[in-house]
ROSE-4610 file (N, C-alpha, C; in Angstrom, 1 decimal, always signed):
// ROSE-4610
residu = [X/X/X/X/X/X/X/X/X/X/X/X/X/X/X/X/X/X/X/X/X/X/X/X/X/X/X/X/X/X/X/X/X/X/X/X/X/X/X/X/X/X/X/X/X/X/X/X/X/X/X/X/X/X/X/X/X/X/X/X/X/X/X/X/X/X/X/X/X/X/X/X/X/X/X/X/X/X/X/X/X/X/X/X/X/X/X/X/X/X/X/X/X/X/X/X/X/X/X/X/X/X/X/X/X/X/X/X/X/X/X/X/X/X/X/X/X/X/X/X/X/X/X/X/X/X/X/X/X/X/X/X/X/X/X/X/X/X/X/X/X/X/X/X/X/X/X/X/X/X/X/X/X/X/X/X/X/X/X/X/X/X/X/X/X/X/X/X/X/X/X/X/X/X/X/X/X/X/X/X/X/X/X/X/X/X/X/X/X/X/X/X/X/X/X/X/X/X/X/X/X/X/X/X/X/X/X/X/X/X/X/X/X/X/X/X/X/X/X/X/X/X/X/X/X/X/X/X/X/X/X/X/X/X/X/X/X/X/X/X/X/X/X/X/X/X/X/X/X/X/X/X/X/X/X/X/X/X/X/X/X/X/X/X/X/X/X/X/X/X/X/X/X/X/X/X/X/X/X/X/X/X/X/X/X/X/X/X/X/X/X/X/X/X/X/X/X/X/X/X/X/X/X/X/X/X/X/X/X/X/X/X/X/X/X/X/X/X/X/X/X/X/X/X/X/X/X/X/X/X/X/X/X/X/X/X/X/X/X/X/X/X/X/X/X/X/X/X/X/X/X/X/X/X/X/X/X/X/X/X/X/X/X/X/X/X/X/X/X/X/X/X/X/X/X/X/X/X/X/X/X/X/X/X/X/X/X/X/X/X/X/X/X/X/X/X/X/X/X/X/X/X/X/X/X/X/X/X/X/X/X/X/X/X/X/X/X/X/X/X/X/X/X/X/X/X/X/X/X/X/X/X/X/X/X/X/X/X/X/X/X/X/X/X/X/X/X/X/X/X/X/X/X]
num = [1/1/1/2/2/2/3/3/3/4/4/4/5/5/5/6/6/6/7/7/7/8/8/8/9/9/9/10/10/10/11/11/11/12/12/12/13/13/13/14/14/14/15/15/15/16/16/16/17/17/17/18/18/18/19/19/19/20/20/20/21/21/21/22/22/22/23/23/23/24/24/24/25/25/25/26/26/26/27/27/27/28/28/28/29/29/29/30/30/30/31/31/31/32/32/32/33/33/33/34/34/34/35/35/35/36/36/36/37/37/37/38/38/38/39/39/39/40/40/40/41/41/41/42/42/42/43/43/43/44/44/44/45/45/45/46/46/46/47/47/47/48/48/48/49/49/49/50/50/50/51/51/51/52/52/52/53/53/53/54/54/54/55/55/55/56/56/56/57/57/57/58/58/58/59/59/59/60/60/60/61/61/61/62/62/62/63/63/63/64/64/64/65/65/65/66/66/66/67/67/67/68/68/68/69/69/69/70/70/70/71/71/71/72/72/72/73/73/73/74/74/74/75/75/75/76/76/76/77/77/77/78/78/78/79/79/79/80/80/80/81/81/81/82/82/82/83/83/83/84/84/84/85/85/85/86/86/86/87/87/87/88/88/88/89/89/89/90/90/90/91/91/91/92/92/92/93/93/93/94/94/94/95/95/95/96/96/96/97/97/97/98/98/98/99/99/99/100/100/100/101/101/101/102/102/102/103/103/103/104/104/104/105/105/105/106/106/106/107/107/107/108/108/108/109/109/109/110/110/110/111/111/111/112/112/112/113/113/113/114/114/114/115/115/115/116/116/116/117/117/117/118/118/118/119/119/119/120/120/120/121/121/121/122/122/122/123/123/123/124/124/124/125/125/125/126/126/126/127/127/127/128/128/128/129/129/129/130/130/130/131/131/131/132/132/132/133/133/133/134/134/134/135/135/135/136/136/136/137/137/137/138/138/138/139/139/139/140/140/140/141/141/141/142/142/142/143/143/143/144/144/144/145/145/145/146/146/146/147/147/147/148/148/148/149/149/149/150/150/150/151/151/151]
x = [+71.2/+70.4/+69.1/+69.0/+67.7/+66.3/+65.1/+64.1/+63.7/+63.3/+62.2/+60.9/+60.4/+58.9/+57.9/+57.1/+55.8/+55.2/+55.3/+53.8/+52.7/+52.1/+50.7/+50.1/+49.1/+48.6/+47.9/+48.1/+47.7/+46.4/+45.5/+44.1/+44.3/+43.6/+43.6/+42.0/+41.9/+40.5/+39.6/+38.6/+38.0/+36.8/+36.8/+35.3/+34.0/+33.3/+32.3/+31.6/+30.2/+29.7/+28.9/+28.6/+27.4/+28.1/+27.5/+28.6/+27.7/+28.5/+27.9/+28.3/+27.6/+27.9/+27.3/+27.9/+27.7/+26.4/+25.9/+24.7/+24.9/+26.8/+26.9/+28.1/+28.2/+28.4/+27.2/+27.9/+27.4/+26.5/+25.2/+24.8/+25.7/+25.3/+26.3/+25.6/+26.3/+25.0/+24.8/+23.9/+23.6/+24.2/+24.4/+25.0/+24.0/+24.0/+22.4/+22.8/+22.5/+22.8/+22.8/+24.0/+24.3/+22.6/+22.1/+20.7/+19.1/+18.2/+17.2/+16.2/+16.0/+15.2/+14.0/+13.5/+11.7/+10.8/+10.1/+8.4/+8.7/+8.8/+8.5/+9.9/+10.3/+11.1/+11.8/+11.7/+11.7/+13.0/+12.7/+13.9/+13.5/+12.5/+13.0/+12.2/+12.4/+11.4/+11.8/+10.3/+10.5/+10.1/+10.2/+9.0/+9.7/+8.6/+8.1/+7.6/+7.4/+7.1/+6.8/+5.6/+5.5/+4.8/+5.5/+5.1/+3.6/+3.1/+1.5/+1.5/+0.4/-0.1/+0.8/+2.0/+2.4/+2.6/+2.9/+3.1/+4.1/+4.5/+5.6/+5.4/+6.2/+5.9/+7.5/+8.0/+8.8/+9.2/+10.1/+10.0/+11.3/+10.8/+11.7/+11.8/+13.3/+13.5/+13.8/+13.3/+14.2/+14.6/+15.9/+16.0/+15.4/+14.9/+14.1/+15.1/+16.1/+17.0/+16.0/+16.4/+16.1/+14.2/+14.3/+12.7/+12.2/+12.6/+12.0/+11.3/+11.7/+11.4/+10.1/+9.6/+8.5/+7.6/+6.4/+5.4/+3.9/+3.5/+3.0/+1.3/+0.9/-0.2/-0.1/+0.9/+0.4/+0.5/+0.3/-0.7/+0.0/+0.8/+0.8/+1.0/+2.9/+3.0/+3.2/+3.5/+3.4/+4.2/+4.5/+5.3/+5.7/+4.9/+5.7/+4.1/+4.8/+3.2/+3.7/+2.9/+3.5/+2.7/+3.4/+2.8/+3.0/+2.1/+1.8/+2.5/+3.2/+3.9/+3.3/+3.4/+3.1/+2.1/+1.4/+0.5/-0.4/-0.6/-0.9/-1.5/-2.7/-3.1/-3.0/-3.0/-3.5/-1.7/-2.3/-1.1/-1.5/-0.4/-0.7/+0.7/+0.6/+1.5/+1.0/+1.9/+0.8/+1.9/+1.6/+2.4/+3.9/+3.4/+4.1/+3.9/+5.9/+6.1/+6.7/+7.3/+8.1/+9.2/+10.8/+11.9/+12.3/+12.8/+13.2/+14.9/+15.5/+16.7/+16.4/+15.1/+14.7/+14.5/+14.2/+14.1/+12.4/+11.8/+10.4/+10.4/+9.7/+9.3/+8.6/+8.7/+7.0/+7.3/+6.0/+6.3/+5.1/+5.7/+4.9/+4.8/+3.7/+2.9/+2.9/+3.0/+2.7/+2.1/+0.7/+0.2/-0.1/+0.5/+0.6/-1.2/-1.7/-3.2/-2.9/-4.2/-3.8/-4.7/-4.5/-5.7/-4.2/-4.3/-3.4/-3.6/-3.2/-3.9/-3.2/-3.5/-2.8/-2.9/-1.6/-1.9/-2.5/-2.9/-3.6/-3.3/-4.3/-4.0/-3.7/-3.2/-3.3/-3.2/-4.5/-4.0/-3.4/-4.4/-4.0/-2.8/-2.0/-0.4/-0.6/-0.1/+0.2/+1.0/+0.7/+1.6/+2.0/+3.0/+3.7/+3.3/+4.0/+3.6/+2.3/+2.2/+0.9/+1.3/+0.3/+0.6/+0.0/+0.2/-0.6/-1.7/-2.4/-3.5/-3.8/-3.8/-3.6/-3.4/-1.7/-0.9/-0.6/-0.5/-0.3/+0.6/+1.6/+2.4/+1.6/+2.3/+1.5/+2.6/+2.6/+3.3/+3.3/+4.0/+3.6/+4.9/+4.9/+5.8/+5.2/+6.3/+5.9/+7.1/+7.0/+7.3/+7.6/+8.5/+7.8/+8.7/+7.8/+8.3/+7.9/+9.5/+9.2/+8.7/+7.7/+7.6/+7.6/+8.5/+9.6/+8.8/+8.5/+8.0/+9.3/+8.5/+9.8/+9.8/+11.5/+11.3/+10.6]
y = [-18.1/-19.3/-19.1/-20.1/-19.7/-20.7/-20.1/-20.2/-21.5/-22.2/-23.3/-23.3/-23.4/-23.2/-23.7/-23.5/-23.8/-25.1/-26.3/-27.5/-27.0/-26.0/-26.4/-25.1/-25.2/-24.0/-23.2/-21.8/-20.5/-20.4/-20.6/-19.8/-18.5/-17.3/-16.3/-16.3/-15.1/-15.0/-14.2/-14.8/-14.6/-13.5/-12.2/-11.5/-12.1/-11.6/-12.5/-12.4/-12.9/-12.8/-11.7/-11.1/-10.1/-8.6/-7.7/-6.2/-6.1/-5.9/-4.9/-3.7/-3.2/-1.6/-1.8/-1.1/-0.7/+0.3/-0.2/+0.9/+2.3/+2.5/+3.5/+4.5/+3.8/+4.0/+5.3/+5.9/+7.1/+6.1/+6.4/+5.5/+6.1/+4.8/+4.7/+5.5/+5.9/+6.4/+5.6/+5.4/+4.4/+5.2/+4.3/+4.5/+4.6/+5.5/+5.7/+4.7/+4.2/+3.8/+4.6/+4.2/+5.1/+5.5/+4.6/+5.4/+4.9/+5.6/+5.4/+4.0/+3.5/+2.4/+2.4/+1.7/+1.5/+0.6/+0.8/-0.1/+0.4/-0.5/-0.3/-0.7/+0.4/+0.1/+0.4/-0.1/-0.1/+0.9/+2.0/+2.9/+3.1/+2.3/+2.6/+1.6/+1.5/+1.0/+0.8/+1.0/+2.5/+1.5/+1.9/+1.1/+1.9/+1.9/+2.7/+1.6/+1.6/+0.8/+2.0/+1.7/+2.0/+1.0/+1.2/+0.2/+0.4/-0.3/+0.0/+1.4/+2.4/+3.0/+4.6/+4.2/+5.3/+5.3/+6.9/+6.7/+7.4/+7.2/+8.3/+8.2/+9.4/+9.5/+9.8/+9.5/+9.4/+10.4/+11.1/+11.7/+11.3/+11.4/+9.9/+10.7/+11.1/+11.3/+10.4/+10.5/+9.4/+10.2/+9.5/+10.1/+9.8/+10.1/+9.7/+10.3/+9.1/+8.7/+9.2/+9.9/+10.3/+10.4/+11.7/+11.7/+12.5/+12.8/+13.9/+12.7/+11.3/+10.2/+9.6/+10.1/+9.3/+9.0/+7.9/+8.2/+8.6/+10.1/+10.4/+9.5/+8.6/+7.8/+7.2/+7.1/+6.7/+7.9/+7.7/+8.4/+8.5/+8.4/+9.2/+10.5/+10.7/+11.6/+11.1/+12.1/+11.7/+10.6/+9.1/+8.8/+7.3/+7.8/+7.1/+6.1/+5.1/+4.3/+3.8/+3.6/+3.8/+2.4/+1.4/-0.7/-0.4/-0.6/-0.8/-2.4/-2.8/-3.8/-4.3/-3.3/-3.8/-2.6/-2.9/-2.2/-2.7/-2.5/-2.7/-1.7/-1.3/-0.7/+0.7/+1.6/+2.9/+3.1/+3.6/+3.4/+4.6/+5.1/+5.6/+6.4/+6.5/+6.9/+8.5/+9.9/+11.1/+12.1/+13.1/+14.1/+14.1/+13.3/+13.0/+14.3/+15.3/+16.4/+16.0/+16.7/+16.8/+17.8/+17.9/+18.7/+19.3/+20.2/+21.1/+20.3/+19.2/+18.9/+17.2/+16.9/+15.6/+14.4/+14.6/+14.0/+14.0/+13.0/+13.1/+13.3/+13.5/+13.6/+13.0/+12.8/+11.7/+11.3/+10.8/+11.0/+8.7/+8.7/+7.2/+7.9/+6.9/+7.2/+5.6/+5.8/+4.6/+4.5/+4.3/+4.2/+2.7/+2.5/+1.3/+1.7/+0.2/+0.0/+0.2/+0.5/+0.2/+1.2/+1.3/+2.2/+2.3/+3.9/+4.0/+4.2/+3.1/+3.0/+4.1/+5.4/+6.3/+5.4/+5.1/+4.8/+5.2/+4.5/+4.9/+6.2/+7.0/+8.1/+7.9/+8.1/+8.4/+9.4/+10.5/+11.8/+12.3/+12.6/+13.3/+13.1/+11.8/+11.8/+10.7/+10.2/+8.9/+8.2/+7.0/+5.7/+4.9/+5.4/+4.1/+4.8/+3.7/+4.6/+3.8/+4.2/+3.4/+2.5/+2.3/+1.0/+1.0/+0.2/+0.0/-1.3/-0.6/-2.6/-2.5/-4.3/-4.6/-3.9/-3.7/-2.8/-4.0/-3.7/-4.0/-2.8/-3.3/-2.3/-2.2/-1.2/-0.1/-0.7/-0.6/-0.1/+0.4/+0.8/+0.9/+1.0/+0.2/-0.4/+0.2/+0.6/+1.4/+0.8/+0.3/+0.3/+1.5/+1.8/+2.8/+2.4/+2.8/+2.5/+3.3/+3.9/+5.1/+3.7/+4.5/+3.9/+5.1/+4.2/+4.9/+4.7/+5.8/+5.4/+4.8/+4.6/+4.2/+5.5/+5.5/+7.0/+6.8]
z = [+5.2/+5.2/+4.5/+3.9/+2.7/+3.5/+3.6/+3.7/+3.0/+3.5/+2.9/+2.7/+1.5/+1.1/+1.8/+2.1/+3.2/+2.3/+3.0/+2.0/+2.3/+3.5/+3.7/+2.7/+2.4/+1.6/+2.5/+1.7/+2.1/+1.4/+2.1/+1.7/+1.8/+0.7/+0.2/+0.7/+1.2/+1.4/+0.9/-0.1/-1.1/-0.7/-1.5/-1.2/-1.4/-0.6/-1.0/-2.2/-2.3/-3.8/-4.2/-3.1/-3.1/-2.7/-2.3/-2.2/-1.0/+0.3/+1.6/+1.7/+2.3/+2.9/+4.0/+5.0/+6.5/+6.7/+7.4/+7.8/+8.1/+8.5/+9.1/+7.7/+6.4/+5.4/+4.1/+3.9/+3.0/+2.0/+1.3/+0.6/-0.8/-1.5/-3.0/-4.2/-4.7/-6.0/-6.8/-7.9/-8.4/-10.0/-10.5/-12.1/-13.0/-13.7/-14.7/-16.1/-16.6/-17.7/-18.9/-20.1/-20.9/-22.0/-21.9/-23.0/-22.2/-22.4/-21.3/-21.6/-20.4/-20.6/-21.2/-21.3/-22.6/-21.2/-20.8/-20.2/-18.7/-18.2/-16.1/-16.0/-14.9/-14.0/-12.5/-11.8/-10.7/-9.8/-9.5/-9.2/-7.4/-6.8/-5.2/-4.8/-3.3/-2.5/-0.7/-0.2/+0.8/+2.2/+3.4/+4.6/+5.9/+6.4/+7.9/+8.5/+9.9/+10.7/+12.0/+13.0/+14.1/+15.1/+16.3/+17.6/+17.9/+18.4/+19.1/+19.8/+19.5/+20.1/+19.8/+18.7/+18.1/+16.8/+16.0/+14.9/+14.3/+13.0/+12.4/+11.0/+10.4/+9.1/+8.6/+7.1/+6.8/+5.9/+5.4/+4.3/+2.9/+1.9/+0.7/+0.0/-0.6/-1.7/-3.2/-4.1/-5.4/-5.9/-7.3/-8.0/-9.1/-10.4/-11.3/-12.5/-12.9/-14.2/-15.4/-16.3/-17.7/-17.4/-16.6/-16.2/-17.5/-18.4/-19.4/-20.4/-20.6/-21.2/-20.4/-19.5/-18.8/-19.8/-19.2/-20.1/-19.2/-19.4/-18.7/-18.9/-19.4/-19.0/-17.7/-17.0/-16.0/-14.7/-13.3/-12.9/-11.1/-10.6/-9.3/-9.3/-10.2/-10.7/-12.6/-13.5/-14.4/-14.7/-15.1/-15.7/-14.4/-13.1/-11.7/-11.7/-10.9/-10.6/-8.8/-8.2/-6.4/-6.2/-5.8/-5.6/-4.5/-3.4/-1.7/-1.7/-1.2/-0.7/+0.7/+2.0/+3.2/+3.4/+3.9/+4.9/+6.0/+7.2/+8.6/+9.7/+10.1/+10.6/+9.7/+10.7/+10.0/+9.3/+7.9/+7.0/+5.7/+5.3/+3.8/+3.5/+1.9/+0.8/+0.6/+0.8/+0.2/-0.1/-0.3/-0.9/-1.7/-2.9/-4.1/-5.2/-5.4/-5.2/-6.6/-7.9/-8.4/-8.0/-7.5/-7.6/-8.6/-8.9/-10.0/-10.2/-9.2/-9.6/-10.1/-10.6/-11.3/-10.2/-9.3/-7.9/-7.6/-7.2/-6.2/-4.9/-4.2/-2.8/-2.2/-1.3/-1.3/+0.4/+1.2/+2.5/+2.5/+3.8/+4.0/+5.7/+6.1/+7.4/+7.7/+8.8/+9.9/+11.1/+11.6/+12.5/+13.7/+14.7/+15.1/+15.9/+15.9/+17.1/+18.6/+19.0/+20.7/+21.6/+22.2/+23.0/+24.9/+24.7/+25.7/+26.9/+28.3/+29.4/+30.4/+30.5/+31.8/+33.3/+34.0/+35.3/+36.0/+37.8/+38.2/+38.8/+39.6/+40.7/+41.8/+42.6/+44.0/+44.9/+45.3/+45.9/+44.5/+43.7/+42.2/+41.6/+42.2/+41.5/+40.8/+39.2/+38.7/+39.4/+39.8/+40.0/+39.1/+38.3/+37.8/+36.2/+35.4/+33.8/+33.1/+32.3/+31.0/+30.3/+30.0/+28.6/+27.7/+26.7/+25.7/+25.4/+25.5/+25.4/+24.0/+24.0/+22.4/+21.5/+21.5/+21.0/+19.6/+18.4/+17.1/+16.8/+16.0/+14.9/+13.9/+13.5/+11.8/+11.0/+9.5/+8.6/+7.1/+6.8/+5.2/+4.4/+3.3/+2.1/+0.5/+0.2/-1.5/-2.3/-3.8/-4.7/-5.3/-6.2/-7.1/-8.3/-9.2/-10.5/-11.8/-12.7/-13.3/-14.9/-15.4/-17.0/-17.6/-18.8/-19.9/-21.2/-22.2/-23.0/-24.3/-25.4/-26.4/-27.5/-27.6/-28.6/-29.9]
């Protein structure tokens, strides 16, 4: 007995338009292009965050595509320029490293506000935990962007 064809249609379900990866996915490498770019261009961008009354610091590597083409007029490291995006409370960008495998280094700091209240005593023992009074988050946000001179 032969099968009769379905009238109602089959939706095919379409990828979306954009590409995800899972957070818990290996990151992707990025594809260098076959000949090196000419002016500014934009190869990372970085952010830290801490809660009130604590802090952390981050440590970032990039990679830096056809770094031998930089143009060293400009000035964090030769050729790199570092754009502050966010910053909040105690914050900063520092120890920007060249690697011997064409990669930077570079660390971001985040300090959240606050002043930390120890509980009280009783009979020399704390009761209960601390807190934070007017606790603010920290953060800090970097651009970075290699400029390429032209050959």
């Amino acid at each position: 007995m032969k099968s009769k064809p379905s009238s109602s249609l089959t939706l095919l379900r379409q990828p979306p338009p954009y590409s995800y990866r899972s957070p818990r996915a290996p990151p992707t490498a990025a594809e260098e292009p076959s000949s090196a770019p000419i002016g500014r261009v934009k190869i990372a961008s970085n952010f830290v965050q801490a809660n009130g009354c604590h802090e952390t610091t981050q440590q970032f590597v990039t990679k830096v595509p056809f770094s031998d083409r930089l143009d060293p007029s400009y000035r964090v490291l030769d050729g790199i320029e570092v754009v502050e995006t966010a910053g909040n409370n105690g914050h900063v960008f520092r120890n920007f490293t060249w690697n011997a495998d064409g990669t930077i280094s570079y660390q971001l700091f985040a300090n959240g506000a606050g002043t930390w209240i120890d509980a009280p005593r009783v009979f020399n023992v704390k009761v209960g935990g601390g807190y934070c009074h007017r606790a603010e988050g920290g953060s800090q946000g970097v651009d970075i962007y290699a400029h390429y001179r032209a050959e």
